[in-house]
C-alpha positions in Angstrom: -0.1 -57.5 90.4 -1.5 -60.4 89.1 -0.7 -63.3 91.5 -2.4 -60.6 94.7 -5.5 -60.5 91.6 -5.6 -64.0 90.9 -4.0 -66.3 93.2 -5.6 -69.1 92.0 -4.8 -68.3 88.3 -1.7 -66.8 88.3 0.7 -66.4 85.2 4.3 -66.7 85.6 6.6 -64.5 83.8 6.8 -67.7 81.1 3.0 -67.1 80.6 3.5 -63.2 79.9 6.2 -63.8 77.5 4.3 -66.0 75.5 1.3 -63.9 75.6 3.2 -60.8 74.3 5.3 -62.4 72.1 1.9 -63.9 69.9 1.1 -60.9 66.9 -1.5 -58.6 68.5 -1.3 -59.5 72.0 -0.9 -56.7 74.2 0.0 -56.6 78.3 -0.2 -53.0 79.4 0.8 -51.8 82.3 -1.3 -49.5 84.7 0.8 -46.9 86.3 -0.1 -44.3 88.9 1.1 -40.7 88.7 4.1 -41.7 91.2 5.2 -44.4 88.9 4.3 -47.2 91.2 2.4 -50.5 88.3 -1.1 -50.8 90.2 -2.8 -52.9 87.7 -2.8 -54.6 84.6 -4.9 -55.1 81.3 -3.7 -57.7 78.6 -5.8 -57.9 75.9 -5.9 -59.0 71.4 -5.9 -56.4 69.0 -7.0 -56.9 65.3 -7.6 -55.0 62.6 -11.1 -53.4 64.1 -11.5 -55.3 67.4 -9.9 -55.2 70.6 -10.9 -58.1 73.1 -10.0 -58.5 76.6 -8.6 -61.5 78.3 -7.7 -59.7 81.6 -7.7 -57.0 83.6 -6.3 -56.6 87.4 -6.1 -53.8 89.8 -4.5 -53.9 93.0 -7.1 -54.3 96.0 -5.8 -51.1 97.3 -7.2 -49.3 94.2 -10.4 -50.6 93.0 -13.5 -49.2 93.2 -11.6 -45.5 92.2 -11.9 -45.8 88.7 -8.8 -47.2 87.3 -10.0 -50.5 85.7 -12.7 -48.2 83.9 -9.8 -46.4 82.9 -8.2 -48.7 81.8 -10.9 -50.2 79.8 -11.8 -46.6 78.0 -8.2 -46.5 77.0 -10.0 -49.3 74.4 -13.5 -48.1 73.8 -13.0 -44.2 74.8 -14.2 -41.6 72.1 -10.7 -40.2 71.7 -8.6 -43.2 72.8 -5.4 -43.4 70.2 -5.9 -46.9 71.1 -9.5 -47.4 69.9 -11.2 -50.1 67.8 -14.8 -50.1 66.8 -15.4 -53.4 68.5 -14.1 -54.3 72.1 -15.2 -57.5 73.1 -14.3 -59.8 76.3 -15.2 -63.5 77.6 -16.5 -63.7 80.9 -16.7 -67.0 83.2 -20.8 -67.7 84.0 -19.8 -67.3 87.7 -17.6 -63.8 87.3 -21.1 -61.8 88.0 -18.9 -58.8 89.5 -16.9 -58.5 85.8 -19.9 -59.1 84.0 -21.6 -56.1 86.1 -18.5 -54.0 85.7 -18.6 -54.3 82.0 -22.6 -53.9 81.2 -21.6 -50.7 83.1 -19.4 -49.2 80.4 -21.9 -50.2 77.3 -20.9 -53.8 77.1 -24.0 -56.3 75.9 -23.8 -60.1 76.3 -24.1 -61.2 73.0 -24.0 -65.1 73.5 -22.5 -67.7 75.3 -19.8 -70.3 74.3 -20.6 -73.7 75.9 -17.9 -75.4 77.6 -15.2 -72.8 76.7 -13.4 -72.8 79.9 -12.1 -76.3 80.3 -10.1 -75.7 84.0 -13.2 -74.5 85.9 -12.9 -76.3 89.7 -16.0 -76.2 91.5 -15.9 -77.9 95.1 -18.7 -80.3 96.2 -18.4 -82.1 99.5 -14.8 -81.2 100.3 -14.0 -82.6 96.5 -12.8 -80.5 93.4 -14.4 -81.4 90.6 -12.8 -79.9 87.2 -15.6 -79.2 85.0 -16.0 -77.0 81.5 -17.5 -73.8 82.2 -19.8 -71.6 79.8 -18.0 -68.5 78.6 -20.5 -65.4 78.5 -19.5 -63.0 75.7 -19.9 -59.1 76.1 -19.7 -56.4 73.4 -19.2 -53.1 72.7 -19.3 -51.4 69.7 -19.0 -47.8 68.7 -18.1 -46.5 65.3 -14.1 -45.4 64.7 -13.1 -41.5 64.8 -9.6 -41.6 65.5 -6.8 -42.1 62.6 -5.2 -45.7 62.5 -1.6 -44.9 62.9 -2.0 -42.5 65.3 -3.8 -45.3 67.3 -1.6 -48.2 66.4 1.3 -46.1 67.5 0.0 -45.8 71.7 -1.6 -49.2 71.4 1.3 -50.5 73.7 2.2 -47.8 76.0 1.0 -48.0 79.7 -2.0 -46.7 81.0 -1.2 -44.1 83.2 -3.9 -43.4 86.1 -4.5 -39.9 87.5 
C-alpha cells in the first residue's frame, strides 16, 4: 500500500519496524469488510496528542471516505482512540493533504522553516535537493472518552465499511 501511495518515498519493511518499534508510534492498518489492507495511517501518540506522519489509501479507494475514516478514528467524538489534540506536518507543496485536512477541522497553525531536508525539486532537467517548509495543521476538541478504554484500541486496525 505504501510503495503504489508513494513511490517516490517508499518505506521498506526496515523503516516500519523502526517506526513501530519507537514508544508511541503507531502503524494501523486499514482493512475493508472482506479483509483485503486498502490503506494505511501511521501516526505518534502521547499523553493528549495524536499527530500524523502518514496516511495512504489505495487509488482504487479514495475519494469514498476511508482516509476520513481513518483520520476520525483519531479526532472522532466517540473514537476509543481519541486525544484532545491531533496534529500533522504537511509539505508546502502537498495542497491536496492540506485541503483534505482543513476539511475535517484541522487549522494551520504555523510553519517550520526548512523542516523537510530531502525535498527534490527539478529545474532544467536537474534535481536540486532543497529544505522544504513544513505547514503545521491542528485539531483540537476537548476529551470524552475514558483513557484506558482508548489506550486499549489505539492499535487495532481500522476497519472500513
Amino acid at each position: 500500500v505504501h510503495a503504489t501511495c508513494y513511490p517516490t518515498e517508499a518505506w521498506t519493511a526496515d523503516d516500519f519496524r523502526r517506526f513501530s518499534e519507537k514508544p508511541g508510534q503507531v502503524v494501523r492498518s486499514i482493512v475493508a469488510g472482506n479483509g483485503r489492507v486498502i490503506g494505511s495511517m501511521l501516526y505518534r501518540m502521547s499523553a493528549h496528542e495524536a499527530r500524523i506522519a502518514r496516511v495512504a489509501v489505495l487509488p482504487k479507494y479514495r475519494r469514498q471516505g476511508v482516509a476520513t475514516y481513518a483520520v476520525r478514528t483519531l479526532t472522532g467524538l466517540r473514537s476509543p482512540c481519541r486525544k484532545e489534540v491531533c496534529s500533522a506536518r504537511l509539505r508546502e507543496h502537498d495542497v491536496a493533504s492540506q485541503l483534505f485536512l482543513s476539511s475535517l477541522g484541522f487549522s494551520k497553525t504555523s510553519t517550520k522553516a526548512g523542516y523537510y531536508k530531502d525535498a527534490k525539486i527539478l529545474v532544467g532537467g536537474e534535481i536540486l535537493v532543497t529544505d522544504e517548509d513544513a505547514y503545521v495543521f491542528r485539531y483540537e476538541r476537548p476529551m470524552v472518552v475514558a483513557r484506558r478504554r482508548r489506550q486499549r484500541r489505539a492499535v487495532e486496525a481500522v476497519t472500513w465499511p
